[in-house]
N, C-alpha and C positions, 0 to 999 in steps of 0.2 A: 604936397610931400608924398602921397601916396601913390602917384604917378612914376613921383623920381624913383622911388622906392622900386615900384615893377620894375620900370629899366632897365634896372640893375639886375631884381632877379631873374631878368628873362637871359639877360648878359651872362649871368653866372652862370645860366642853367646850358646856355648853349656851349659851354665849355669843355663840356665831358662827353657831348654828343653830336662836335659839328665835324669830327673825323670820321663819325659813321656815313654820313649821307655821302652817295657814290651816283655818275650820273648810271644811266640804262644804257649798255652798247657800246660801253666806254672802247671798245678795241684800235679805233681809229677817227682821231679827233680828227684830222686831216686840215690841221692849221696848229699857226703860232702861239706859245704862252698867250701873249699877246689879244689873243679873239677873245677869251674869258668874257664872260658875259662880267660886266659891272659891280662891286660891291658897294655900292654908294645911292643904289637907286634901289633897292629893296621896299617893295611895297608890298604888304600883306592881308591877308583877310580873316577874321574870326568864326567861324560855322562848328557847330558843334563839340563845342568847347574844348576845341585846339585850335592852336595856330599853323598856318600855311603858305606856303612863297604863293603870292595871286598875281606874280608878273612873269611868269617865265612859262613858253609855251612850246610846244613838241611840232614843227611842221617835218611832214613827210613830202618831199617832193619827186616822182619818180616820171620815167622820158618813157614809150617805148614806142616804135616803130613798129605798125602791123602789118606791113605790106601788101594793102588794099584790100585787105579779109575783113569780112563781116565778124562783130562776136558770137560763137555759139553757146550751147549752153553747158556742152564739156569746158569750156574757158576759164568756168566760175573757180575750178579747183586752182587754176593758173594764176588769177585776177589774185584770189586770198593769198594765194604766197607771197605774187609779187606786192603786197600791199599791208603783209606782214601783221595781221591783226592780233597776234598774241603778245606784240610789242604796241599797239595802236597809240597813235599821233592824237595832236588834239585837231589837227589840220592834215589836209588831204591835197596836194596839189599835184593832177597828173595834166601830161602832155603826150598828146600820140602823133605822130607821123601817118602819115598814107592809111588814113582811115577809111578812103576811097580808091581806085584804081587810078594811077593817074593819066590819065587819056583826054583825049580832046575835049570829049564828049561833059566832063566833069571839072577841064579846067577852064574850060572857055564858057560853059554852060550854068545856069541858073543853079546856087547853089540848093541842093534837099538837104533838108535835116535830119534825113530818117539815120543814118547811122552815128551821128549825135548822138538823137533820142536812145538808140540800142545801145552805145555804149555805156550813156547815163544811166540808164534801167538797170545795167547789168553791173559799175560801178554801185548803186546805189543800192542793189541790191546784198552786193558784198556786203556794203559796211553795215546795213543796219537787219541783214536779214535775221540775226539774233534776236532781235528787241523787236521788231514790228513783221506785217506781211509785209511783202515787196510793193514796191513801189506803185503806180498807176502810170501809163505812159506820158512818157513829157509828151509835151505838141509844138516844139519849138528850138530851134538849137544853140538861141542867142536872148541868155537872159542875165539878171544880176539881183540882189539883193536889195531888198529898199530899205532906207531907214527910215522909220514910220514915230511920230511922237508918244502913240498908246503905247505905254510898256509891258501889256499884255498880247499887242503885235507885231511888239520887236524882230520878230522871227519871222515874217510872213516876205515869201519872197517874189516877185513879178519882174516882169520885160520891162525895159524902158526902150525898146524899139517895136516890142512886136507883139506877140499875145500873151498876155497874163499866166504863169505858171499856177493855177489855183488850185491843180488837181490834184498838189502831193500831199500826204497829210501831216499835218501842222503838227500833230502832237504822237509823242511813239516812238516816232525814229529816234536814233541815236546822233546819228549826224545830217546834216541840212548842205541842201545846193546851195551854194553861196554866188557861184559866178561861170557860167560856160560859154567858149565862144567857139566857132567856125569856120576855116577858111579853104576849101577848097578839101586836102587831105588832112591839113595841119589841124587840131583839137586841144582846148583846152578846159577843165573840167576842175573846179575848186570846194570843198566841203570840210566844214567846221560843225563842231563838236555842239549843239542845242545849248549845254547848258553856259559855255564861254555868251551866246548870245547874250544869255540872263545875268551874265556877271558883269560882263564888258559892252562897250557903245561900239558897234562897228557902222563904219559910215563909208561914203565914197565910192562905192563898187562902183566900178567900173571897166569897161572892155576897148579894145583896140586890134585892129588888127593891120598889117604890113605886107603887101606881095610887092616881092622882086624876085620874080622866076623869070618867065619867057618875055624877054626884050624889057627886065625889069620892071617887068610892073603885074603879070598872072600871077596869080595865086599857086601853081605846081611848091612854089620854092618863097619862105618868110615866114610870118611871127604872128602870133595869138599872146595876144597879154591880158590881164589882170590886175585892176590896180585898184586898194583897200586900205582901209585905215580902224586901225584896234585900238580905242582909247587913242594919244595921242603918237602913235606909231604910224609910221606907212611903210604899206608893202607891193610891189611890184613881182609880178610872175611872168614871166615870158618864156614863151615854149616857140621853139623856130626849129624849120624845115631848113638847113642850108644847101648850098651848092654840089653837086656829087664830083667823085673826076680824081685819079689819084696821078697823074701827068703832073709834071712842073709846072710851076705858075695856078695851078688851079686853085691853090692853096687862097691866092690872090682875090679870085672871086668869092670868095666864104667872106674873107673878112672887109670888102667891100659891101657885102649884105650884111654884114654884123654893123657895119656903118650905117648905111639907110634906116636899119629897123631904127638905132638911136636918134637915128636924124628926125624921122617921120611918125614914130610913135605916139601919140601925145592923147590925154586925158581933158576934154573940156570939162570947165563949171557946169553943173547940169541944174537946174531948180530943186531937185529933189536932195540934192547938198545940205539945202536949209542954209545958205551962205556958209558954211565952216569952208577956211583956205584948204586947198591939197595939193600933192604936187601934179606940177603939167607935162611932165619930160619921166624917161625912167631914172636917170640920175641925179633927178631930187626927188625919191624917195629914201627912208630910211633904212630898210634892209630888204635888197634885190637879191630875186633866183632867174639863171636864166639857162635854160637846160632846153633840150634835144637831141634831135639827129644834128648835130653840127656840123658832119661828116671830112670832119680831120683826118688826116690819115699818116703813114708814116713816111719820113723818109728813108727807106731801105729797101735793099732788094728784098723780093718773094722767099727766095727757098732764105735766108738770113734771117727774116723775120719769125718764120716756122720754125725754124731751129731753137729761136731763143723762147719760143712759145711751147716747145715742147719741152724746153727745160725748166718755164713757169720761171723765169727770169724777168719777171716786171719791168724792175729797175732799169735793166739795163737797153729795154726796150721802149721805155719811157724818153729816154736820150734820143730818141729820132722822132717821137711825135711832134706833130704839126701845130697843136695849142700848147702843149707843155710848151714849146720853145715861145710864142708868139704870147705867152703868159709872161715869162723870164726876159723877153724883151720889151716889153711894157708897149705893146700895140693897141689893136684895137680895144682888147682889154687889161689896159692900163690899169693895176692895181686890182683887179678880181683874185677872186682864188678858187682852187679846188683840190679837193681831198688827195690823199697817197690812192692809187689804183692799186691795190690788190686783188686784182681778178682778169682774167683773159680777156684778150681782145671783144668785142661786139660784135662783130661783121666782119664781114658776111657768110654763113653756113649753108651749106647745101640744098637745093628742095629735095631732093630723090634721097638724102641721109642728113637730117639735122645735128647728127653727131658730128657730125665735120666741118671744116671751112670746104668752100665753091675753090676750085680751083686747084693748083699745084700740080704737084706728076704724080703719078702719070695721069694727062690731061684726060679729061670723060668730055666725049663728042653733046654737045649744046650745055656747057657747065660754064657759066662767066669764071674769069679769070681775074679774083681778086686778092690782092694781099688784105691780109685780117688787120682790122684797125679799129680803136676805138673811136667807132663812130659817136657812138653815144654817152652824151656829159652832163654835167650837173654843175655848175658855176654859181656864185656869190660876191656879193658886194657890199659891205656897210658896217657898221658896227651893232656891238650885241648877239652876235650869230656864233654859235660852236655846231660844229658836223660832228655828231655822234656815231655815222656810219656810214659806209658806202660802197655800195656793192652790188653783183647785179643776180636777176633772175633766172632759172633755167628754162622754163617756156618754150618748147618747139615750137609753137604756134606761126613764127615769122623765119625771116633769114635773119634779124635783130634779136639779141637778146635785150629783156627790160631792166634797165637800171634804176635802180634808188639812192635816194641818201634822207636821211633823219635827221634833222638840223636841233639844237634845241634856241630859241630867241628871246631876249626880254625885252618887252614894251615897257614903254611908259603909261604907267598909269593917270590919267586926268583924274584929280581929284573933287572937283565936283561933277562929276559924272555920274560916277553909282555912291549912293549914300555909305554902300554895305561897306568900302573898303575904306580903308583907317588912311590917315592924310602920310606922303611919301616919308619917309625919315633917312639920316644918313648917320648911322653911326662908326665908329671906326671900326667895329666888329661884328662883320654878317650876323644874322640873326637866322639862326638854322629852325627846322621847324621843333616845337617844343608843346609838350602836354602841359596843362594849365590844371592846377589842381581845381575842386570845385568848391571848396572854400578860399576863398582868396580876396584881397583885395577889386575893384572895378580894372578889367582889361584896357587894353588902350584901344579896342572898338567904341568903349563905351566912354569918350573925353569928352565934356561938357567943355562948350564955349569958354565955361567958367576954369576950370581948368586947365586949358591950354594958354589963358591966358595968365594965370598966376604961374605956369608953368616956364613963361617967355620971361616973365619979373625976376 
């Protein structure tokens, strides 16, 4: 009875206070009623005597295109904007473009990892330089997270192709490499929050990568992916390099290579799984991000599309892009989605004045001549997923500017997984978080066997 009893008052208590809770960022959901993350799978956790949502998580996932530049260390003020840490995520998932020059020399040649390692360094440096020293150099550009049985090294992360990551340190940081891989210029680069490892089982990591550039199959042009699983959730990241070219038909070959990567993608069983099933393809995972350079471009004339750019006309500019339409006709991304664009084209801006687009009149002698386009995207697939925001970076560092978006996600929690968290329930009315007095009846962290089962009678 005194189970039923709580229930109830936790029911009541969330009644006068489930109108306050608001998400972070709310300004552009950038999807339907409809994406609401679930009220029927609410699973919670008890720590310090209150209660708290322990299934809903923050992933940041952001694209940017650095046009074969090393990072310096003027960058870091760049890195922190664009990675917004006064909002910080509980997850990190970036993807770069042309993190090397792309030349023969580096797409036909033995891949190095040194600017991997410098961008990790300098990503990782970002996020936890508040809490710990920086980092120590990686020595490798293609590693993943292990899941290990000792619950005290949960957290500990290594190669499963190549040399052991063992020199970063295990304890201090705020946030841990989870997953990075490399493919020529393409980079991908994933980091979660230390203490979700200690809440939650993350298992699965895993890497792939896809070239279809030069005669289909170099690395210049394809995909660096990501594939995870949080408690019983899976997650997929994929960050691609597409096809350039703003001529008719080019459009053609984009989503040709948006095809391959799905075709050829794939995730084997590794031992280090421990037998747990996951999925083998990107489209059976549970909630997919697939962002980059995608380099869409628009259907319009130059000086038409500057016009409508100068009058920050979005909307009306959004009517000629290349994915908005190939979204709307259910191609190759059949049923994905992405955010409202409220922000200026990507690409491509001048080297000699990064305040401007390359191009237009009056022509400047060796200026390419591009119509401004959002090249750069951020895409989603599955259920559970709300975008809290989307919007891009100012950054001169490139002819690209860097985009983000802020997703918020629920997992599923396993319930026999972590002890700490109380078994899923489904009531008809969310349960908001709520302060628990300290005289009180036993919490529903604390349900004995016994109880839950005169509680079923």
């Amino acid at each position: 009875m005194r189970v039923v009893w709580l229930w109830f008052g936790l029911l009541k208590a969330t009644g006068k206070r489930g109108e306050e809770r608001e998400w972070k960022g709310k300004r552009d959901w950038g999807g339907d009623e409809g994406d609401d993350c679930p009220d029927n799978s609410c699973v919670q956790s008890m720590e310090n005597d209150r209660c708290e949502f322990a299934n809903e998580l923050r992933v940041f996932v952001g694209t940017w295109n650095v046009a074969g530049r090393s990072p310096v260390g003027s960058l870091a003020v760049d890195v922190d904007e664009w990675l917004n840490l006064k909002d910080a995520a509980d997850i990190y998932v970036l993807g770069f473009q042309e993190i090397v020059p792309l030349k023969a020399t580096t797409v036909i040649g033995a891949e190095d990892p040194t600017e991997a390692k410098n961008w990790n360094l300098l990503i990782g440096k970002t996020l936890n330089d508040k809490y710990v020293c920086p980092l120590k150099p990686i020595t490798n550009d293609n590693y993943q997270y292990a899941r290990v049985s000792d619950p005290e090294r949960r957290a500990s992360v290594c190669s499963r192709t190549a040399t052991p990551i063992g020199d970063q340190p295990d304890r201090g940081s705020r946030y841990k490499l989870m997953a990075s891989k490399k493919m020529v210029g393409v980079f991908i680069s994933v980091w979660m929050k230390r203490e979700l490892l200690r809440r939650y089982s993350v298992s699965a990591v895993n890497v792939c990568s896809v070239a279809c550039g030069i005669m289909g199959y170099l690395g210049n042009k394809g995909s660096v992916s990501v594939s995870m699983s949080i408690e019983g959730t899976s997650f997929c990241f994929i960050a691609a390099h597409l096809a350039s070219g703003e001529k008719i038909g080019d459009e053609g070959r984009r989503n040709n290579q948006v095809s391959e990567i799905f075709r050829r993608t794939s995730f084997p069983r590794l031992p280090q799984d421990g037998g747990s099933p996951h999925p083998l393809t990107i489209l059976g995972h549970d909630q997919i991000f697939w962002f980059g350079d995608l380099n869409y471009r628009l259907y319009l004339d130059d000086n038409l599309a500057r016009q409508l750019i100068k009058k920050q006309d979005w909307r009306a500019l959004q009517e000629f892009d290349q994915l908005e339409r190939e979204l709307q006709d259910g191609g190759v991304f059949q049923g994905w989605k992405e955010g409202n664009i409220k922000f200026a084209p990507t690409y491509k801006y001048s080297s000699s004045n990064c305040n401007r687009y390359s191009g237009g009149l009056p022509s400047r002698a060796g200026e390419k001549q591009r119509t401004p386009a959002w090249c750069d995207r951020i895409l989603w697939y599955g259920k559970g997923m709300k975008q809290l925001s989307y919007f891009r970076s100012e950054s001169k560092f490139s002819d690209h500017r860097p985009v983000s978006a802020l997703f918020l996600t629920q997992i599923e929690v396993v319930e026999s997984t972590n002890p700490r968290l109380i078994p899923t329930i489904t009531p008809t009315t969310k349960l908001h978080r709520t302060r628990v007095k300290k005289r009180r009846p036993p919490t529903l962290c604390s349900w004995s066997a016994k109880d839950k089962k005169a509680c079923a009678n």
